[in-house]
Structure formats: structure tokens, C-alpha cells
N, C-alpha and C positions, 0 to 999 in steps of 0.2 A: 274684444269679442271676435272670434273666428266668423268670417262672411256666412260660412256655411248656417250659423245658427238664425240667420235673419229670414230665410223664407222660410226656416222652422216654426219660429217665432210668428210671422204674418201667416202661415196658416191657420197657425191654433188661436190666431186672435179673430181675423175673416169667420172661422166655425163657432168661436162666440157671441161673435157680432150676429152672424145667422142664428143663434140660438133664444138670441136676445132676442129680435124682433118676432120671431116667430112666437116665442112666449109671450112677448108684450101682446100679438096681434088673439092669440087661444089664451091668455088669462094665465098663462102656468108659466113666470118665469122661471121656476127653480126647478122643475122637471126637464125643461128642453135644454136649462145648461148642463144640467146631470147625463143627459143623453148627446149631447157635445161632446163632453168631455168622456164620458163611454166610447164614444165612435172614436176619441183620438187615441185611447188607452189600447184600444183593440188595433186602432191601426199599428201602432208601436211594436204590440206583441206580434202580429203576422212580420212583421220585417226580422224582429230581433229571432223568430221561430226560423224565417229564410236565412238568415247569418250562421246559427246554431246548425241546421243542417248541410248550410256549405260547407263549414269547419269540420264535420264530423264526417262529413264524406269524401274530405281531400282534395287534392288536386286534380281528382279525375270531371269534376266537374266545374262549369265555368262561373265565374262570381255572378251570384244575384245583380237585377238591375234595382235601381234604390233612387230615390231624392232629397236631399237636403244633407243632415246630418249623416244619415246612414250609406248614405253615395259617398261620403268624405271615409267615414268609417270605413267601408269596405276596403275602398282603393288604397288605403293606408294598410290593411291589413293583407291585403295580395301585394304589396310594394315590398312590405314586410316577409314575405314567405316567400317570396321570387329569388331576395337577396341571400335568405335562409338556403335557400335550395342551391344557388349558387356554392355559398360557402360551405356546403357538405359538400359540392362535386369538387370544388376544388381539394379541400379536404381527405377526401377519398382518393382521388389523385396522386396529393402527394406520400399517403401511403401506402397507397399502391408503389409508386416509386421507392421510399423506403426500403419496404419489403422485399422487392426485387433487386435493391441497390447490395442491401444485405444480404440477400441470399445469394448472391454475388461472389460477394466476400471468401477470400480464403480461409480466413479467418471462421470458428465456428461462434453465432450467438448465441443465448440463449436469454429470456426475457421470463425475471421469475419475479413473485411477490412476497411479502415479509416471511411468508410460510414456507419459501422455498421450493411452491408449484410453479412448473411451467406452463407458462402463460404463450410463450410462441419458442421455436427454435428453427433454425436454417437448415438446410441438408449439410452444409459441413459439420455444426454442431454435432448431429446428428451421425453422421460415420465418423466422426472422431472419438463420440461418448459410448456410440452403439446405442443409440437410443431410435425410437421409431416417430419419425416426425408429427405425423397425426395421431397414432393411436397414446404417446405417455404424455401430451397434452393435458393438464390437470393434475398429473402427477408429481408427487414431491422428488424433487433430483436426488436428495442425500438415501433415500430408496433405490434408487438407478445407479448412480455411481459411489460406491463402496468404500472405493483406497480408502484405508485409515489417515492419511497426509491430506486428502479433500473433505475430508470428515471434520479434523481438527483446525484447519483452516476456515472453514463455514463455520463453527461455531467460536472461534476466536474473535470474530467481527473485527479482527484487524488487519485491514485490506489494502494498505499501504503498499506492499509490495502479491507479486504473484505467487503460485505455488506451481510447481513442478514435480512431477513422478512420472512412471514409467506403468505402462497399462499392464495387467496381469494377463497377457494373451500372447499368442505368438507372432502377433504381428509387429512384435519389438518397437511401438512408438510411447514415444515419452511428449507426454503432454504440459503447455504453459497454461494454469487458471488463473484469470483474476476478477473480482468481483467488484464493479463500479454502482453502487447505491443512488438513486438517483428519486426524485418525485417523493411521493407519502409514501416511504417504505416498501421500496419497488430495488427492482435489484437486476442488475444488468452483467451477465456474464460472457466473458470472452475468454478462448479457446484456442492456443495457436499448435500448432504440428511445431514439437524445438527437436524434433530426431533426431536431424541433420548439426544443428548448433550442439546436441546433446553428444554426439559421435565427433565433430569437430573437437570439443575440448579433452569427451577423453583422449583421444588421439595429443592434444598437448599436454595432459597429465602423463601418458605414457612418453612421450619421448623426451618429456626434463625431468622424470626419474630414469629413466634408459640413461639419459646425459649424462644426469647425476653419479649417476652409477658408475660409467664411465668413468670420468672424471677425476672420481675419487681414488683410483689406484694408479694412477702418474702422478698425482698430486703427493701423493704419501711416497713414492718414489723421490720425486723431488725433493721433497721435503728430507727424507731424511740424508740424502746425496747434500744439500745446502747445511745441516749440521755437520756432517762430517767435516765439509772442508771449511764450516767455521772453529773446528777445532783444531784445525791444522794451522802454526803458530806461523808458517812462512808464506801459507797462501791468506792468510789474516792481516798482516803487516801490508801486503798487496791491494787485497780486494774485499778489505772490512767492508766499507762503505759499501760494494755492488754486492755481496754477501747480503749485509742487513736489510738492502732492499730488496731482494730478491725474497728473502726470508720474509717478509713482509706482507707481502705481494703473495705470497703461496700460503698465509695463514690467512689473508683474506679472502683469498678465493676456495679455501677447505669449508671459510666458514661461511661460505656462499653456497657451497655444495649441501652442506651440512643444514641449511633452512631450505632449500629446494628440494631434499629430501624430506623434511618436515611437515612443509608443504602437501608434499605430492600425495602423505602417508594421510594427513588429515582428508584431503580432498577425494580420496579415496575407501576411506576407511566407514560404515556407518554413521549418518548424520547425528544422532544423538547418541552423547558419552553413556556410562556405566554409573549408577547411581551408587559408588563405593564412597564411604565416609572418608574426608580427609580434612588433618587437624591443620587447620591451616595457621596456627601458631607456628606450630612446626616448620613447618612450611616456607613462610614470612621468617623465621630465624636464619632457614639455609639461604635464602636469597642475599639476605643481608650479608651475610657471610660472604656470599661471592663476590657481592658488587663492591665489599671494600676491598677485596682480594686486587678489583682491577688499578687501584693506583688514579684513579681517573675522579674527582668533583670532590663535595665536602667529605672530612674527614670522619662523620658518622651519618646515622642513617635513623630516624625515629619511630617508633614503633608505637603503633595505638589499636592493640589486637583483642578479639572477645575471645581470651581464647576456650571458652568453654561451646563459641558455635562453630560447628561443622558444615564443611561442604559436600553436597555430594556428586561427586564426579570422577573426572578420569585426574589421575595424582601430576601422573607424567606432562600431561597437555596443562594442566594446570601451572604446572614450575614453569614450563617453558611460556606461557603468556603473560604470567605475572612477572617472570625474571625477562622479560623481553623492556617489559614497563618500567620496571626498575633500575636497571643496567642504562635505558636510555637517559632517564631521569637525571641518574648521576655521571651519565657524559655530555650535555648539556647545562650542566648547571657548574657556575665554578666555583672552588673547594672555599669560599665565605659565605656561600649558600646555603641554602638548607634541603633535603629532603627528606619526605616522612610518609611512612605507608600504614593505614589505617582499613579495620578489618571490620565490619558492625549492622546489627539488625535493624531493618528498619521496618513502618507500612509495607512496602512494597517488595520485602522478600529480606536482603544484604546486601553491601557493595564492596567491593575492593577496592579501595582508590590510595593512588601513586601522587602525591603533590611535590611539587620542587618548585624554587625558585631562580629558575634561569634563563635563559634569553628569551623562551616562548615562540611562539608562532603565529604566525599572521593571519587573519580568520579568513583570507580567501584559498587558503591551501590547508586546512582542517577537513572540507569534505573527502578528500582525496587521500588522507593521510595513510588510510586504509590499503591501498591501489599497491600491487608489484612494484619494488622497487623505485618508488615515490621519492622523492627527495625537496625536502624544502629549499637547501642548501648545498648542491651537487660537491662544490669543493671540499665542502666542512665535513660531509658526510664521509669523502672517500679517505680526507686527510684523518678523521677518526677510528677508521677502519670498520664503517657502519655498511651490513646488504642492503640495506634498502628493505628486504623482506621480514625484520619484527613484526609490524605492526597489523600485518597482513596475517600472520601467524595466530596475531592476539583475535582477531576478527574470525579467523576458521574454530579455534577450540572456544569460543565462546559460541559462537554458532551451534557446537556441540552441545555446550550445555544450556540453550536456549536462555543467554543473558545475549546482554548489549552492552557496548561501547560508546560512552559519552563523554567527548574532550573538550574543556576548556580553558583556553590559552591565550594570554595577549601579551605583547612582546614585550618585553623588558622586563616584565613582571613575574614571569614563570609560568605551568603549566598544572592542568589538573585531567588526568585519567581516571574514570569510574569505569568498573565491570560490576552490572547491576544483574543480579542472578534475582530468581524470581524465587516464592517461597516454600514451594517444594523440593529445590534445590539446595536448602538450606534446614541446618536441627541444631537443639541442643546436644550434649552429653549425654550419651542415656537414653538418644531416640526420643525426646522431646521435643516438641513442635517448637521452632523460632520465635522471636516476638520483640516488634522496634520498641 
């Protein structure tokens, strides 16, 4: 038992024992303990009525004085709100700090909830979005900022990477968004100015098609100067051998020219293809066609196509991602191998997938596979007469037609390329809806 309850205790016994005697002495013992025990009931209430109005009146006034129980109470209960009141200043503090850390920031924030109102945002948010820092407080942002790209990205909920656009004003800035989900349904937005990165790259889109460009009419000189004198029977007998590698050397770097112009045309051209139907049977037959053209891995090619589903997209960008998949396939894999391209509906929209079995790749060089001129195998690749830029290629026209790329590969065993298109991007015959 807490000490404190003992002189509680010997009070209310002391005003019994007075109650006792005094009844014993006037004849009435059960009226003077009833009156005891009234005097204790009431002293209880004037204290617990002094507790109740300290509470209700704050800290502007100073705690009641007490004894016994209710002196232990009090002090416990100001020990208790002193600590409180600490922990709010500290609190307060470090959001103060916060706030001003972030407002700081080059970067613009913005602080929204499941509904997508702003709950706070910084002055850079704020001249970057055009938005007025106090008064669209409460306001829903997909209301305030319009672009259709910010629109479709907020309601994708899939925020793994950022979005990018360019403001419709004349202030010519292209904005990065990304949205970091955080607490119960709280959503945290950042904002960065990419102008500057946006102008940097077109300037390297323009000057490896300018290159490109270039390039390509010595190249075709060459080239056809390096036929002539390999038709010629005496400087042949000579200079076969520095001939054929020269010739070599100039059909690899054509067809270096020839995917950096690829390149340059997708990277430039609008992000999402044309929703033209293409029979991708069709399609899948011309590839196959080229790739045993090249002389290079197994002596066929297997085909597992729906062909009654349709893609819809751009044809051109199509052949050239799929034939990038497959051409690899079959320079990679050796001619006891197998490979086989399969076309098919499923849940989640269709996929193209490219499978071979040939040396594979190692999964710590799969993230990157995608990158310029990437190479797993620098000698293998040059001795094949590979750019290095297919797969990079496959990565921009899927990009286009809002699919993805998923490779899986282990060495020895062969490799596996999915292009997963989604299900609008995919029909039957007939303009009938898909179905895995």
C-alpha cells in the first residue's frame, strides 16, 4: 500500500473513533457515525471540486494545496502536464525546424492526403506549380495542375518512378513529379525544376542525330569504294584479307549509325505510338524469315502465335523491337539450340516472349541490359558484330506503347524476354475485346 494512503486511513479512523465516543457519551451511536462519515464524504468532494477546477482552468493557475492522497494525486498530475508541455515545445520545435528546413529546399513540396488536398506546400512547390501557398490550402491539386501526364499518373497509383512534362506557359520549364505515399493514406509530393537536364539531353539527342546524319554519307562512300576494289581480281589476290575487314568494320558501324538514328527518331518523336491494328502473325513470320536469313544459331525458329490477336500500335517500331529480340536470340544461342517466339492473351493484357536456349546472362548485368551500348561480353559482342543499342531500342518503343520489359536469364541455360502490353493495347479480329 502507497505511504500516502496511511494518514488517509488514520484520519477517517481518528473521526470514527470521535464519532464513536461522542454517540456513546449522547446515546446516538449511529447518527454521529453517519455524521462522521458525511463530514468525510464532503471533505473528499471540496478537494476532488479543487482538482476539477484546476484542470479545467489550465495552467494559468497554480495547483491546489492538498493532504494525503489528494497532495500525492495532484503532484502526479502536474509532474504529468509539465512533461506534456515539455513534449509539445519540443515537438513544435522540431516542426518548426521541419518546415523551415523544407521550405528551404530547392526542391518543391507538397503535403496531400488520400483525396489529394493540400494539406501544406513550400514556396518552391508553389512557383513551380503556380499555385498560391496559403490561399489552395485545402484544395485538391488534380483541380490546380491539369497536364493530362500528371492526371494519368495520379490516378495510376503506380509511383515507382516519376513523371515528367513541360508546363504549358511560356516560361518553357519542364517539371520532375513524384509521389512518395507515406502514414494512413497521406501522400507526399516532390517537385524538381529538370529544364536544365531537359535541355541537356535534347542537345545529346540532337547532336547523335546531327552525327548520325553525318556519318552516314562517308560511310556509304566507303562502303561502296571497299566493293568496288573487292571486285577487282588483282587488288583481291592482295588485299582480300584488309578488304574483308575493312568491309566489316564499315557494315558495323552503318549499322551503328542506322540504331542511333532509331534511337534519336523514337526519343524524339511522341511518347505514346498510334493505336493502328497490326497482325502480329504476320509479323512473327517476317522476323523469322530474316533471322534464318542471318546464317547465325539453330537451324529453325518455333512459332506459338494467336493469330487471330491483334496489336495495336506502331508496325514499324514494332518489327524493329521484336526483330531486335529475336536476331539476338539466335546469335547467342548455338545452332543445337532451340529458339521459339510465342504470341498470347492473357489476365493482364498479352505478351511477346522471345525464349532461347543459349549461354544466358548473369543476373547482376540484367538491370542494365537496357543502358546504351551495354555489353555483357565486350569481345563477344564486337566479334559478332552486335551495337550494343538493340535493347535499348526494345525499351524506347515499348515505352511507346505503354508495355514493359521483363528478362529472365541464367547462364547456361538460356534466356527469356517478355514484352507485356497491357489490354487495351491488344483485340481480337473484328475489334473484339482480348481474353487470357
Amino acid at each position: 500500500m502507497n505511504r500516502a494512503w496511511l494518514p488517509e486511513l488514520l484520519a477517517l479512523a481518528v473521526l470514527l473513533v470521535i464519532a464513536l465516543i461522542i454517540g456513546w457519551t449522547a446515546g446516538d451511536v449511529g447518527l454521529w457515525l453517519f455524521i462522521a462519515v458525511a463530514l468525510y464524504l464532503v471533505w473528499q468532494l471540496v478537494n476532488l471540486h479543487r482538482v476539477e477546477h484546476w484542470l479545467r482552468r489550465g495552467r494559468r493557475f497554480s495547483a491546489p494545496r492538498a493532504w494525503g492522497v489528494w497532495r500525492i494525486l495532484i503532484e502526479e498530475i502536474y509532474q504529468r502536464r509539465r512533461r506534456e508541455r515539455e513534449r509539445k515545445r519540443e515537438f513544435t520545435q522540431l516542426l518548426r525546424e521541419i518546415r523551415e528546413s523544407t521550405a528551404a529546399m530547392p526542391d518543391g513540396v507538397v503535403l496531400m492526403n488520400h483525396l489529394g488536398e493540400i494539406r501544406w506546400l513550400n514556396q518552391t512547390a508553389g512557383r513551380l506549380l503556380q499555385l498560391r501557398v496559403l490561399q489552395d490550402v485545402g484544395q485538391r491539386l488534380p483541380n490546380l495542375v491539369r497536364h493530362p501526364d500528371f492526371i494519368r499518373y495520379l490516378n495510376g497509383r503506380n509511383y515507382a518512378e516519376p513523371v515528367e512534362f513541360a508546363l504549358p506557359s511560356e516560361r518553357g520549364l519542364h517539371l520532375s513529379l513524384r509521389i512518395v505515399p507515406y502514414g494512413e493514406d497521406q501522400q507526399l509530393l516532390l517537385v524538381r525544376d529538370s529544364t536544365r537536364l531537359h535541355r541537356l539531353e535534347q542537345m545529346r539527342r540532337e547532336f547523335v542525330a546531327n552525327a548520325s546524319h553525318e556519318l552516314r554519307s562517308p560511310l556509304t562512300v566507303m562502303s561502296g569504294y571497299l566493293e568496288s576494289m573487292s571486285e577487282d581480281a588483282a587488288l583481291r589476290a592482295v588485299w582480300a584479307k584488309p578488304l574483308q575487314a575493312m568491309r566489316q568494320q564499315t557494315t558495323r558501324m552503318t549499322a551503328i549509325v542506322s540504331d542511333l538514328l532509331e534511337l534519336s527518331r523514337l526519343e524524339t518523336e511522341p511518347r505514346e505510338a498510334a493505336y493502328a491494328s497490326v497482325d502480329v502473325a504476320s509479323l512473327a513470320r517476317r522476323i523469322r524469315e530474316a533471322a534464318l536469313s542471318l546464317g547465325q544459331g539453330p537451324a529453325d525458329i518455333t512459332l506459338e502465335i494467336d493469330g487471330d490477336l491483334q496489336l495495336l500500335g506502331a508496325e514499324r517500331e514494332l518489327y524493329s523491337a521484336f526483330s531486335n529480340l529475336v536476331f539476338n536470340a539466335m546469335k547467342y544461342t548455338p545452332a543445337d539450340g532451340r529458339v521459339s517466339v510465342s504470341w498470347a492473351a492473357d489476365a493482364d493484357g498479352a505478351a511477346f516472349a522471345v525464349s532461347d536456349t543459349g549461354i544466358g546472362i548473369p543476373a547482376a548485368h540484367i538491370p542494365r541490359l537496357t543502358e546504351r551500348f551495354y555489353r555483357v561480353n565486350k569481345s563477344r559482342d564486337r566479334d559478332s558484330g552486335g551495337t550494343g543499342l538493340g535493347l535499348a531500342i526494345v525499351k524506347h518503343v515499348l515505352q511507346h506503347h505503354g508495355a514493359r520489359l521483363k528478362i529472365e536469364s541464367e547462364p547456361g541455360r538460356g534466356s527469356r524476354f517478355t514484352c507485356r502490353f497491357s489490354p487495351e493495347r491488344v483485340a481480337r479480329r473484328g475489334g473484339q475485346p482480348a481474353s487470357g
